[in-house]
C-alpha positions in Angstrom: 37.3 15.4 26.2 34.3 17.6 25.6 31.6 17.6 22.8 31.1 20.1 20.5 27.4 20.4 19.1 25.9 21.8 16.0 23.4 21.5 13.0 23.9 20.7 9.6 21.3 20.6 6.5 21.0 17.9 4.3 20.6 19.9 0.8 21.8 17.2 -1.5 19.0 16.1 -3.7 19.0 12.4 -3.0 19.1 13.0 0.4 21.9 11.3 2.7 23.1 8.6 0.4 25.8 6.2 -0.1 28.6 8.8 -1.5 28.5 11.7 1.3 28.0 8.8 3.8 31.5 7.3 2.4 32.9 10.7 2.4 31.9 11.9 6.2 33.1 8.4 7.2 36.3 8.8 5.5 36.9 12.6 6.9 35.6 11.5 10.7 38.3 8.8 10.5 41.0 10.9 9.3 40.4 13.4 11.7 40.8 10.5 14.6 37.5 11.9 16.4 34.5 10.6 17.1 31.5 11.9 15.4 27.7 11.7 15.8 25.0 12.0 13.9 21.3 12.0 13.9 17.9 14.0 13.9 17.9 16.2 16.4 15.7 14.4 19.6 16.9 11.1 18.2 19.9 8.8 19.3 22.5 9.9 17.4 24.7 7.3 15.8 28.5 7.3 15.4 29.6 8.4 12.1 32.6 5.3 11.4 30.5 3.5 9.1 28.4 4.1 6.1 25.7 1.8 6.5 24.8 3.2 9.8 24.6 6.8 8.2 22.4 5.6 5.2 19.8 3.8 7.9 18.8 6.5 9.2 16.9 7.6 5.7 17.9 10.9 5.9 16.3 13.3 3.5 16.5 16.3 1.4 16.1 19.4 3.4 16.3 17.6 6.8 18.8 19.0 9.7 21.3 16.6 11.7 22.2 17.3 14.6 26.2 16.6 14.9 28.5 16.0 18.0 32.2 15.9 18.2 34.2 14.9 20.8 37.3 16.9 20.8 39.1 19.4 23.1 40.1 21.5 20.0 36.7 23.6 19.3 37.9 25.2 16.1 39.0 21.6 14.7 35.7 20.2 15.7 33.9 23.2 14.2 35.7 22.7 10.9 35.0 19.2 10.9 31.1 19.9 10.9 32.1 22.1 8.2 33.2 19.9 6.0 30.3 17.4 6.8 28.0 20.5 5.8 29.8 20.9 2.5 29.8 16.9 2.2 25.8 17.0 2.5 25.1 19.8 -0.6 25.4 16.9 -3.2 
């Protein structure tokens, strides 16, 4: 399995809250990959739960880092995607 990495930018106005964090959760456990997410630098945390996405404080205008483990790079690229369009609020 191999990981592929990318950036996404928070640009909802509250930030990373409980709604997109629900949502990614939902679409990483559908999709039956595993996600990560976190600043860029920082230990990025698996994406299966909510409350581990809404620790991490994330703000308006700040960029994640996301990594998916999956052989199929267009699916994994789609995936981030979404989680993009899930973080515009």
């Amino acid at each position: 399995m191999s990981n592929y990495e990318s950036t996404v930018e928070v640009i909802d106005p509250i930030g990373l809250h409980a709604r997109p964090a629900s949502q990614i959760v939902k679409l990483v456990k559908a999709a039956g990959v595993t996600v990560l997410i976190g600043r860029p630098g920082d230990k990025l945390v698996k994406a299966n739960s909510p409350l581990m996405l809404m620790a991490m404080k994330v703000k308006t205008g700040e960029t994640l880092a996301v990594a998916v483990e999956s052989d199929d790079e267009a699916a994994a690229a789609a995936l981030v995607a979404e989680i993009q369009e899930l973080l515009r609020g």
